[in-house]
N, C-alpha and C positions, 0 to 999 in steps of 0.2 A: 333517357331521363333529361328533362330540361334543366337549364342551366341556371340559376339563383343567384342573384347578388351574395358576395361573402358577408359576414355579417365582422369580419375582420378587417374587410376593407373601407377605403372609403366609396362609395356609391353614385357614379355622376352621374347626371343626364344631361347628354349631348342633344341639340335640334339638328335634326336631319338635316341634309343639303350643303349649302354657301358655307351660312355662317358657322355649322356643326365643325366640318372641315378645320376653318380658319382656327377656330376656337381648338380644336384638337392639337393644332399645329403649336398653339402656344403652352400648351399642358406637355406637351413632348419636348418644346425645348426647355422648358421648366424643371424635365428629369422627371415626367412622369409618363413616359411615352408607352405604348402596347403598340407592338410590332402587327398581331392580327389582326388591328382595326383597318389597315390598308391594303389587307390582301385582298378586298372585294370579294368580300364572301357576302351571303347574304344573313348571316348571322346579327343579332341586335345587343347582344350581350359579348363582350372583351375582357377580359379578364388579366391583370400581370400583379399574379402574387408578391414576387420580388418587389418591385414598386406598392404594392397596395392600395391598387386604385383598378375598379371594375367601371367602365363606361358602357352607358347601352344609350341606344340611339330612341328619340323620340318626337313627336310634330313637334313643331318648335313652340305652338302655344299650349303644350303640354306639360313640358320640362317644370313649369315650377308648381302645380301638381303634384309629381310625382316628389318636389321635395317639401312642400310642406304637408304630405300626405307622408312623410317621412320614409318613402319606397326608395327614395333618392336621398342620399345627406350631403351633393351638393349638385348643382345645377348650373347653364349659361342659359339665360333668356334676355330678352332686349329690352328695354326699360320703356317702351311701350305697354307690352302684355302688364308686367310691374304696376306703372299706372292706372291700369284700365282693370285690373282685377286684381289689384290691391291683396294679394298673396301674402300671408301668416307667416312670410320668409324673415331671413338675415340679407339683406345687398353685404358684398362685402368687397365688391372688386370694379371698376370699370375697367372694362378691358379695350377699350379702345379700337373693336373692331364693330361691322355693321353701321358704320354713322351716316344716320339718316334728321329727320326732323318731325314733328307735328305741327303740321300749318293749317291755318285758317284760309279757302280758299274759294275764288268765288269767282266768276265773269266782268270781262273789263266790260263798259268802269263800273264799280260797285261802291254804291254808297247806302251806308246802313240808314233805313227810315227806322229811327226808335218808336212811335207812334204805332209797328204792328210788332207781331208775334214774329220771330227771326227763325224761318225754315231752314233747319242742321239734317245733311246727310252723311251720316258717318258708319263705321265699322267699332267705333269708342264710343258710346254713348256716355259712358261714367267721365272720361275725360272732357269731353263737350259739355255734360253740365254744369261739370265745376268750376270750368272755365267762365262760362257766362253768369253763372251763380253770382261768382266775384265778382261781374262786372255788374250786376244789379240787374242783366237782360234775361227779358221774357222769350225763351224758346220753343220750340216744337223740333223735338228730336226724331228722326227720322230713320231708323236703325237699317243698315243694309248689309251685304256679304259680298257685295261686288261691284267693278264700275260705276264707283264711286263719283266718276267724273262726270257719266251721263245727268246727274241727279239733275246740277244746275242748267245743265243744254235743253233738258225736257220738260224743265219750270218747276220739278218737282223740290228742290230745297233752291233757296233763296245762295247759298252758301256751305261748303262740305269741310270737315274735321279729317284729317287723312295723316296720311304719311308720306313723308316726298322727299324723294333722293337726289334727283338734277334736275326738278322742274319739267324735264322735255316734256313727259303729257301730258302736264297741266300748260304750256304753251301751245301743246299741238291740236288743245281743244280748247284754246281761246279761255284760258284760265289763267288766273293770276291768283301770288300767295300775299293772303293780307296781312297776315298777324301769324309771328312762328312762337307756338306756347310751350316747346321745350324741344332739345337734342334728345335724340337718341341714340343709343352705342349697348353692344351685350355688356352683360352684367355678370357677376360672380356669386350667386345666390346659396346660403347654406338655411337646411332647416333647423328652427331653435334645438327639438329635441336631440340632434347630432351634436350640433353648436355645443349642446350643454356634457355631451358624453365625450363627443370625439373632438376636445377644441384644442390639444396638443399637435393632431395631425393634417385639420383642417388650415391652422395659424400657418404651420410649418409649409404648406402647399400654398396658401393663399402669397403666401410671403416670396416664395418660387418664381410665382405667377406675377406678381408684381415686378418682379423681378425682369423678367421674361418678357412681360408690356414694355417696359421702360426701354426694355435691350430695341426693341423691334421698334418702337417708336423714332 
């Protein structure tokens, strides 16, 4: 029989990989640890009654899905996803780990002709057009899923919307970042309908965790 979230517990959804990890590591020393989430099983669902907290593993632009679809009553995602799909959640935490950026970036030297239409290749189109919205620029969004870098080398966007950790390959492909339009870092995300049932156990945890960021900071 497959294994179910407890409807006793609280309910997380971890992002697979890096950040899932790091992020787990900080709910453990918070005192909510499960011993079987590191025996490398291939198992997605962790369970420790004692604690009251079942973690299952999920893509990482899935996690806040699964909580505001309330499968999950609490989540870590990066304040990316957040932005860019605008998720029915609660933010409740920066957790201080995954810090990265969203920059505007584009081929040296680049200088904006406002006179045409500003070619955007991005992975965030909702984040791109809010950005230029506000500045009163006319765009032409350009949606892609990958190498992102290539856009501007091939002439096909003028200028790309991205994500950028240390710059190295936007240097290594003769790119530069023009305009950084916000930090990124995971996030502590609860859904309302949890929020509004489980918000004794959720506070109590959130509170842990903050706890726990501050220590490790």
């Amino acid at each position: 029989m497959s294994m179910q979230p407890n409807q006793k517990t609280l309910n997380i959804a971890l992002p697979k990989g890096r950040l899932g990890e790091k992020a787990y590591g900080l709910f453990e020393r918070a005192g909510y640890g499960c011993p079987d989430i590191l025996s490398g099983s291939r198992k997605l669902l962790f369970e420790n009654q004692e604690k009251g907290v079942c973690y299952f593993w999920v893509k990482p632009s899935d996690a806040a899905i699964y909580v505001a679809r309330g499968v999950a009553d609490l989540g870590v995602c990066g304040k990316d996803i957040l932005m860019e799909e605008a998720p029915d959640v609660y933010e409740l935490l920066n957790l201080g780990i995954g810090r990265c950026r969203m920059d505007v970036a584009a081929r040296k030297p680049f200088v904006d002709d406002p006179s045409r239409t500003l070619r955007v290749a991005t992975k965030f189109p909702r984040v791109a057009r809010q950005h230029y919205e506000a500045a009163g620029r006319d765009i032409d969004v350009i949606k892609l899923s990958g190498s992102i870098e290539l856009a501007p080398l091939l002439n096909l966007s003028d200028v790309i919307v991205d994500i950028v950790e240390t710059g190295t390959t936007l240097r290594e492909n003769g790119l530069d970042s023009v305009e950084t339009l916000f930090d990124i870092s995971a996030r502590l995300i609860a859904g309302k309908a949890a929020f509004q049932f489980k918000q004794p156990a959720i506070v109590k945890l959130a509170e842990a965790l903050a706890a726990a960021t501050t220590e490790r900071a």
